[in-house]
C-alpha positions in Angstrom: -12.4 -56.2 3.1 -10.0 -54.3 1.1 -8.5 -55.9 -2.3 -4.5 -55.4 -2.8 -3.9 -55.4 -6.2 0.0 -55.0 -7.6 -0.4 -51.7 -9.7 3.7 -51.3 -9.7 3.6 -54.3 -12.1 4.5 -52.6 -15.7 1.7 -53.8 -18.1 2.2 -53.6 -21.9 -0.1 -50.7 -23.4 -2.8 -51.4 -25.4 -2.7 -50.8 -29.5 -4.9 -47.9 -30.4 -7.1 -51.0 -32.3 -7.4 -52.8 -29.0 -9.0 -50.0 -27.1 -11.1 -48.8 -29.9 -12.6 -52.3 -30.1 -13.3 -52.3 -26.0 -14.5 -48.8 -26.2 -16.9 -49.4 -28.8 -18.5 -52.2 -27.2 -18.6 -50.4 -24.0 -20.2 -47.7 -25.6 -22.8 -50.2 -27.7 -23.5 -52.0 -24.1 -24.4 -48.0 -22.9 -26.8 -47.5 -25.4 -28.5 -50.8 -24.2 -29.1 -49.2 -20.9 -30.1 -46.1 -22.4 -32.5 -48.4 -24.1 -33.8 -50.2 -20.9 -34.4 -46.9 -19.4 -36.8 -45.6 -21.9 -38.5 -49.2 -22.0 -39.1 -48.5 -18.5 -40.1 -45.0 -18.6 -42.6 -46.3 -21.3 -44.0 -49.2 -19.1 -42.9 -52.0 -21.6 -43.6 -55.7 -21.1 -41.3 -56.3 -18.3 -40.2 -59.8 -20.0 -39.0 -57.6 -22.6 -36.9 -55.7 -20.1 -35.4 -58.8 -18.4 -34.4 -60.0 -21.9 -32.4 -57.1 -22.5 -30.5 -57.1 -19.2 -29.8 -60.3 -19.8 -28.0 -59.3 -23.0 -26.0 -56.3 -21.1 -25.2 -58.8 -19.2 -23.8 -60.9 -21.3 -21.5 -58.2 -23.4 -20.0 -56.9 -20.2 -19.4 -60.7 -19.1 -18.2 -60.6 -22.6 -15.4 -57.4 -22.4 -14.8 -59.0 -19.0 -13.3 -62.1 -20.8 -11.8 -59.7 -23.2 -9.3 -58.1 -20.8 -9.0 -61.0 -18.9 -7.9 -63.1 -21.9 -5.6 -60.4 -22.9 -3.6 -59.7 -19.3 -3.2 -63.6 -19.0 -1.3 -63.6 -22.6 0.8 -60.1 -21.8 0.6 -58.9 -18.1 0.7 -62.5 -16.4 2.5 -64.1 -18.5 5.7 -61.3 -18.3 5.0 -61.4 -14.8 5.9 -65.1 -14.5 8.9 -64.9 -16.8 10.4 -62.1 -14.3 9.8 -64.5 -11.5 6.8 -62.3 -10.0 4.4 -65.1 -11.3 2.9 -66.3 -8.1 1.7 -62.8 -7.0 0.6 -61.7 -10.1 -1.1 -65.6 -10.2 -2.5 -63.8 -6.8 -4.0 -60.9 -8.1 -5.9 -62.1 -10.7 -7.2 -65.2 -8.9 -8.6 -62.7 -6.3 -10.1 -60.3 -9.7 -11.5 -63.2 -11.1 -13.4 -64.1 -7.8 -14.5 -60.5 -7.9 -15.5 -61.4 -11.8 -17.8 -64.5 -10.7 -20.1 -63.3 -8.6 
């Protein structure tokens, strides 16, 4: 099943400090696959390598709460105040399912 999401919604940029700090956990969390690929290529413990997943895991559940906190304080809530609050209410209810599995 296709998702509808309302792209024509204008969204309030990012500062240059809130993208740094996204991108520079994003690129921390692709080091730690880097990392779990050359445990595996050197046929580490695999308890070790379920303990790292685990923490990739958690940092991109992490940046996921990051972005989700921050479009609930700016994109949502302008989107209720112009009275397009129930299908922006919508959208994210349908990302956030996405999110949870």
């Amino acid at each position: 099943m296709e998702e509808k999401f309302l792209h024509d919604h204008p969204s309030k940029p990012r500062t240059k400090d809130e993208m740094q700090k996204i991108i520079n956990r994003l690129k921390r969390i692709e080091g730690q696959v880097r990392g779990i690929q050359k445990m595996v290529e050197d046929d580490r413990y695999c308890v070790d390598i379920l303990v790292q997943i685990s923490a990739i895991q958690s940092a991109l559940k992490n940046v996921g709460f990051s972005i989700t906190e921050r479009h609930i304080k700016h994109c949502v809530s302008d989107a209720i105040k112009q009275g397009e609050g129930k299908e922006t209410i919508e959208e994210l209810l349908n990302v956030m399912k996405q999110f949870s599995k």
